[in-house]
N, C-alpha and C positions, 0 to 999 in steps of 0.2 A: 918874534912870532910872525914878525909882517915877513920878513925875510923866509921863514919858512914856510909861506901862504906863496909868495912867491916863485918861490922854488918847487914847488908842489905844482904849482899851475907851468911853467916853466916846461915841467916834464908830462903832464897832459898835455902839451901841443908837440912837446915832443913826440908824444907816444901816437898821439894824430896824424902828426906827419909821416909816421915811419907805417903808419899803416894806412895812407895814401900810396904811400912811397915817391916822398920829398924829400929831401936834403932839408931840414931846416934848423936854423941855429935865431934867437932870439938877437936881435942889433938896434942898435939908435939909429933912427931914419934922418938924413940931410934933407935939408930945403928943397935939394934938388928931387930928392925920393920922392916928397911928398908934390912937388910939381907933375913928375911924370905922372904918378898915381890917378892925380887930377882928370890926366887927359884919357886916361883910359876908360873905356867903356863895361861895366859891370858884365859879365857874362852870365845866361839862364845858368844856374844851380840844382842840381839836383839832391847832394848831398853836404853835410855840415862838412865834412873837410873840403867840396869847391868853392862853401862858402868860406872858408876862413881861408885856401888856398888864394883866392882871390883879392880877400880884403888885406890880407900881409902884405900887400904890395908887388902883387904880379907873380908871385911864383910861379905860376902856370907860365910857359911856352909863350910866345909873338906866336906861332902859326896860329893857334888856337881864338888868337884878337883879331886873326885875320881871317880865321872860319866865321867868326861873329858880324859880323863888318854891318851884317842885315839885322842884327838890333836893335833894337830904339835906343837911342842916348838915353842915359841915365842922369840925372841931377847932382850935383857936386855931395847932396844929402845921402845919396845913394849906399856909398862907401860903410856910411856910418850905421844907416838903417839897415846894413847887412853884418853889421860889427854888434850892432843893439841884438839884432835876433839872435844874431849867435850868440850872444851874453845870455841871451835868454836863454836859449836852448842849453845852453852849457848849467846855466842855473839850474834848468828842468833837470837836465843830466845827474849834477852832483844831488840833487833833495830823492832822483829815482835810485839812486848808487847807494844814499842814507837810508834810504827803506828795505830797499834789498840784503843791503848789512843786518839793519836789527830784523828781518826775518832768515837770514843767513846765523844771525847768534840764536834766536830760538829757535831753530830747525839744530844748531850745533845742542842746545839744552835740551832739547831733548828727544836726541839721539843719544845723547850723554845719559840721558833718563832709560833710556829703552835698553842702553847698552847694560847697567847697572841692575835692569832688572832682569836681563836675557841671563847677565851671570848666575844671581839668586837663583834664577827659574834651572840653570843648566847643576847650580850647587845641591839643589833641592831634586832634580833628578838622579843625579849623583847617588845622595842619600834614600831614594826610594826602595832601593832594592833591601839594605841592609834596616828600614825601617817595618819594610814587607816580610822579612825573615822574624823580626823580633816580634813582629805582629801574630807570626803563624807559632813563634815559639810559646809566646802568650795563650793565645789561644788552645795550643798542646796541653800548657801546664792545667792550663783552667778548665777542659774536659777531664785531665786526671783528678782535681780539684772534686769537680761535680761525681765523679765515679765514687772517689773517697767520703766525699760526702752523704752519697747514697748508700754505699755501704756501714759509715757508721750511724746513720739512719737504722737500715735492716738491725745490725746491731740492737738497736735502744728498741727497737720493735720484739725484738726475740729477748732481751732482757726482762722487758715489762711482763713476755707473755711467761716468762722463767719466774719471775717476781712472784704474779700473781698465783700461777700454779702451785709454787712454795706458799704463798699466803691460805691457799684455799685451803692445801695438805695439813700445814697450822691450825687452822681454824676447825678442821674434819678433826685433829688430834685432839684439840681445846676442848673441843665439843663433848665428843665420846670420854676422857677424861673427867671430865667434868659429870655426865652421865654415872660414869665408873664410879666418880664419888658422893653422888648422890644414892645412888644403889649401895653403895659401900658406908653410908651412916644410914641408909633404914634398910633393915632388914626386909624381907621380900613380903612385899605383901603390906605396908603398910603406908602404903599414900593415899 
Protein backbone atom coordinates (compact mmCIF):
# COMPACT_ATOMS: atom_id res chain seq x y z
CA UNK A 1 0.00 0.00 0.00
CA UNK A 2 2.98 2.36 1.08
CA UNK A 3 4.41 1.42 -2.38
CA UNK A 4 1.37 2.38 -4.03
CA UNK A 5 1.02 5.80 -1.97
CA UNK A 6 4.15 6.21 -3.49
CA UNK A 7 3.96 5.66 -6.74
CA UNK A 8 0.76 7.80 -6.94
CA UNK A 9 2.63 10.61 -5.51
CA UNK A 10 5.61 9.79 -7.86
CA UNK A 11 3.34 10.51 -10.75
CA UNK A 12 1.71 13.80 -9.25
CA UNK A 13 5.17 15.31 -9.58
CA UNK A 14 5.47 13.82 -12.49
CA UNK A 15 2.42 15.16 -13.88
CA UNK A 16 3.69 18.69 -12.37
CA UNK A 17 6.55 18.74 -14.00
CA UNK A 18 5.34 18.03 -17.41
CA UNK A 19 2.95 20.69 -16.97
CA UNK A 20 5.74 23.09 -15.98
CA UNK A 21 7.52 21.56 -18.61
CA UNK A 22 10.51 19.94 -16.88
CA UNK A 23 12.19 16.85 -17.52
CA UNK A 24 11.87 15.25 -14.16
CA UNK A 25 12.46 11.90 -13.04
CA UNK A 26 12.48 11.11 -9.10
CA UNK A 27 16.71 10.28 -7.68
CA UNK A 28 18.59 9.91 -4.55
CA UNK A 29 20.46 13.10 -3.88
CA UNK A 30 24.61 12.75 -3.05
CA UNK A 31 26.12 14.68 -0.37
CA UNK A 32 27.35 16.55 -2.84
CA UNK A 33 23.46 17.56 -4.25
CA UNK A 34 22.60 18.51 -1.06
CA UNK A 35 25.98 20.83 -0.59
CA UNK A 36 25.41 22.70 -3.76
CA UNK A 37 21.55 22.99 -2.83
CA UNK A 38 22.87 24.76 0.47
CA UNK A 39 24.47 27.39 -1.49
CA UNK A 40 21.88 28.48 -3.45
CA UNK A 41 19.63 31.17 -3.03
CA UNK A 42 15.88 30.48 -2.84
CA UNK A 43 14.23 32.28 -5.77
CA UNK A 44 10.54 34.73 -5.38
CA UNK A 45 7.82 32.07 -6.47
CA UNK A 46 5.11 32.67 -7.84
CA UNK A 47 3.66 29.33 -8.50
CA UNK A 48 3.60 25.61 -6.73
CA UNK A 49 5.56 24.04 -9.58
CA UNK A 50 8.67 27.18 -9.04
CA UNK A 51 8.09 26.17 -5.67
CA UNK A 52 8.70 22.66 -5.94
CA UNK A 53 10.89 23.28 -9.27
CA UNK A 54 13.15 24.95 -6.91
CA UNK A 55 13.19 23.11 -3.79
CA UNK A 56 14.11 19.54 -6.04
CA UNK A 57 17.36 20.84 -6.20
CA UNK A 58 17.78 23.45 -8.83
CA UNK A 59 15.85 22.33 -11.67
CA UNK A 60 15.54 25.65 -12.92
CA UNK A 61 18.41 27.03 -15.15
CA UNK A 62 22.01 29.07 -13.51
CA UNK A 63 20.79 32.07 -15.55
CA UNK A 64 17.80 32.33 -13.70
CA UNK A 65 20.21 32.25 -10.06
CA UNK A 66 21.98 34.90 -11.74
CA UNK A 67 18.74 37.10 -12.68
CA UNK A 68 18.23 36.75 -8.87
CA UNK A 69 21.60 37.66 -7.42
CA UNK A 70 19.44 40.91 -5.90
CA UNK A 71 17.72 38.64 -3.41
CA UNK A 72 17.99 38.53 -0.05
CA UNK A 73 19.83 35.35 1.17
CA UNK A 74 17.67 32.92 2.29
CA UNK A 75 18.39 30.79 5.64
CA UNK A 76 19.51 27.15 5.23
CA UNK A 77 15.62 26.69 6.74
CA UNK A 78 14.49 28.25 3.72
CA UNK A 79 14.63 25.12 1.52
CA UNK A 80 12.49 23.31 3.82
CA UNK A 81 9.83 25.99 4.74
CA UNK A 82 9.27 25.87 1.02
CA UNK A 83 9.06 21.99 0.91
CA UNK A 84 6.56 22.31 4.32
CA UNK A 85 4.18 24.78 2.16
CA UNK A 86 4.32 22.83 -0.63
CA UNK A 87 3.30 19.74 1.48
CA UNK A 88 0.88 21.81 2.60
CA UNK A 89 -0.49 23.07 -0.49
CA UNK A 90 -0.35 19.59 -1.86
CA UNK A 91 -2.35 18.50 1.13
CA UNK A 92 -4.81 21.39 0.48
CA UNK A 93 -4.76 19.98 -3.20
CA UNK A 94 -5.51 16.28 -2.50
CA UNK A 95 -8.61 17.01 0.44
CA UNK A 96 -9.91 19.87 -2.65
CA UNK A 97 -9.49 16.80 -5.32
CA UNK A 98 -11.53 14.53 -2.44
CA UNK A 99 -14.45 17.00 -2.46
CA UNK A 100 -14.59 17.58 -5.96
CA UNK A 101 -14.82 13.58 -6.43
CA UNK A 102 -17.75 13.11 -4.05
CA UNK A 103 -19.47 16.00 -5.67
CA UNK A 104 -18.30 14.65 -9.16
CA UNK A 105 -20.22 11.06 -7.74
CA UNK A 106 -23.30 12.97 -6.79
CA UNK A 107 -23.57 15.17 -9.74
CA UNK A 108 -22.82 11.37 -11.66
CA UNK A 109 -26.08 10.05 -9.26
CA UNK A 110 -27.96 12.03 -10.16
CA UNK A 111 -27.65 12.72 -13.56
CA UNK A 112 -27.96 8.88 -13.39
CA UNK A 113 -31.38 9.89 -11.67
CA UNK A 114 -32.51 12.58 -14.14
CA UNK A 115 -31.34 10.35 -16.97
CA UNK A 116 -33.80 7.27 -15.62
CA UNK A 117 -36.37 9.51 -15.24
CA UNK A 118 -36.01 11.50 -18.71
CA UNK A 119 -36.59 7.72 -20.08
CA UNK A 120 -39.86 7.04 -18.04
CA UNK A 121 -40.89 10.59 -18.95
CA UNK A 122 -39.88 10.10 -22.93
CA UNK A 123 -41.73 6.02 -22.20
CA UNK A 124 -44.73 7.64 -21.06
CA UNK A 125 -44.84 10.09 -23.90
CA UNK A 126 -44.48 7.48 -26.04
CA UNK A 127 -47.53 6.00 -24.59
CA UNK A 128 -49.73 9.11 -24.54
CA UNK A 129 -51.02 9.20 -27.87
CA UNK A 130 -52.20 5.35 -27.82
CA UNK A 131 -53.64 6.22 -24.18
CA UNK A 132 -55.40 9.35 -25.88
CA UNK A 133 -57.01 7.15 -28.42
CA UNK A 134 -58.22 4.60 -25.88
CA UNK A 135 -59.50 7.52 -23.83
CA UNK A 136 -61.53 8.96 -26.98
CA UNK A 137 -62.53 5.37 -27.72
CA UNK A 138 -63.93 5.19 -24.01
CA UNK A 139 -65.60 7.96 -24.09
CA UNK A 140 -67.30 6.88 -27.83
CA UNK A 141 -68.50 3.86 -26.21
CA UNK A 142 -69.80 5.54 -23.13
CA UNK A 143 -72.05 8.35 -25.12
CA UNK A 144 -73.40 5.34 -27.05
CA UNK A 145 -73.79 3.90 -23.43
CA UNK A 146 -75.74 7.05 -22.36
CA UNK A 147 -77.93 7.08 -25.78
CA UNK A 148 -78.85 3.46 -25.01
CA UNK A 149 -79.63 4.16 -21.90
CA UNK A 150 -81.79 6.99 -22.65
CA UNK A 151 -83.48 5.16 -25.02
CA UNK A 152 -84.26 2.25 -22.84
CA UNK A 153 -85.44 4.79 -20.25
CA UNK A 154 -87.99 6.38 -23.10
CA UNK A 155 -88.81 2.63 -23.46
CA UNK A 156 -89.91 1.82 -19.56
CA UNK A 157 -91.55 5.42 -19.97
CA UNK A 158 -93.79 4.39 -22.96
CA UNK A 159 -94.32 0.89 -21.25
CA UNK A 160 -95.64 2.12 -17.96
CA UNK A 161 -97.77 4.72 -20.12
CA UNK A 162 -98.97 1.26 -22.14
CA UNK A 163 -99.29 -0.46 -18.76
CA UNK A 164 -101.41 1.84 -17.32
CA UNK A 165 -103.65 2.73 -20.26
CA UNK A 166 -104.35 -1.34 -20.35
CA UNK A 167 -104.86 -1.11 -16.61
CA UNK A 168 -107.45 1.78 -16.93
CA UNK A 169 -109.18 -0.22 -20.21
CA UNK A 170 -109.38 -3.28 -17.32
CA UNK A 171 -110.65 -1.45 -14.88
CA UNK A 172 -113.46 0.62 -17.38
CA UNK A 173 -114.27 -3.29 -18.60
CA UNK A 174 -114.26 -4.50 -14.62
CA UNK A 175 -116.41 -1.78 -13.85
CA UNK A 176 -119.21 -1.75 -16.56
CA UNK A 177 -119.27 -5.71 -16.12
CA UNK A 178 -119.78 -5.56 -13.04
CA UNK A 179 -122.53 -2.80 -13.49
CA UNK A 180 -123.79 -5.49 -16.34
CA UNK A 181 -124.21 -7.76 -13.56
CA UNK A 182 -125.56 -6.03 -11.20
CA UNK A 183 -128.48 -4.79 -13.59
CA UNK A 184 -128.41 -8.40 -14.72
CA UNK A 185 -129.73 -9.97 -11.05
CA UNK A 186 -132.23 -7.14 -10.47
CA UNK A 187 -134.38 -6.48 -12.63
CA UNK A 188 -134.95 -2.89 -13.63
CA UNK A 189 -136.36 -1.03 -11.40
CA UNK A 190 -135.54 -2.42 -8.18
CA UNK A 191 -132.79 -0.78 -6.17
Amino acid sequence: EEREKRRNFEKQMEDLAANVGVNFAPKQMSAGDTAQMKGKKLKSTQTQADILASTLGGIDSDSEDEASDDDEPTPATGGFAAMEQLTQRLKASTEELKTLRKELEESEKSRESIVAELAETRQAREKLPLFEAKVEELMGECREKEFEIQGLQDDIVEVKVMYRSQLDILLEEKASEQVLAINADNPEGET
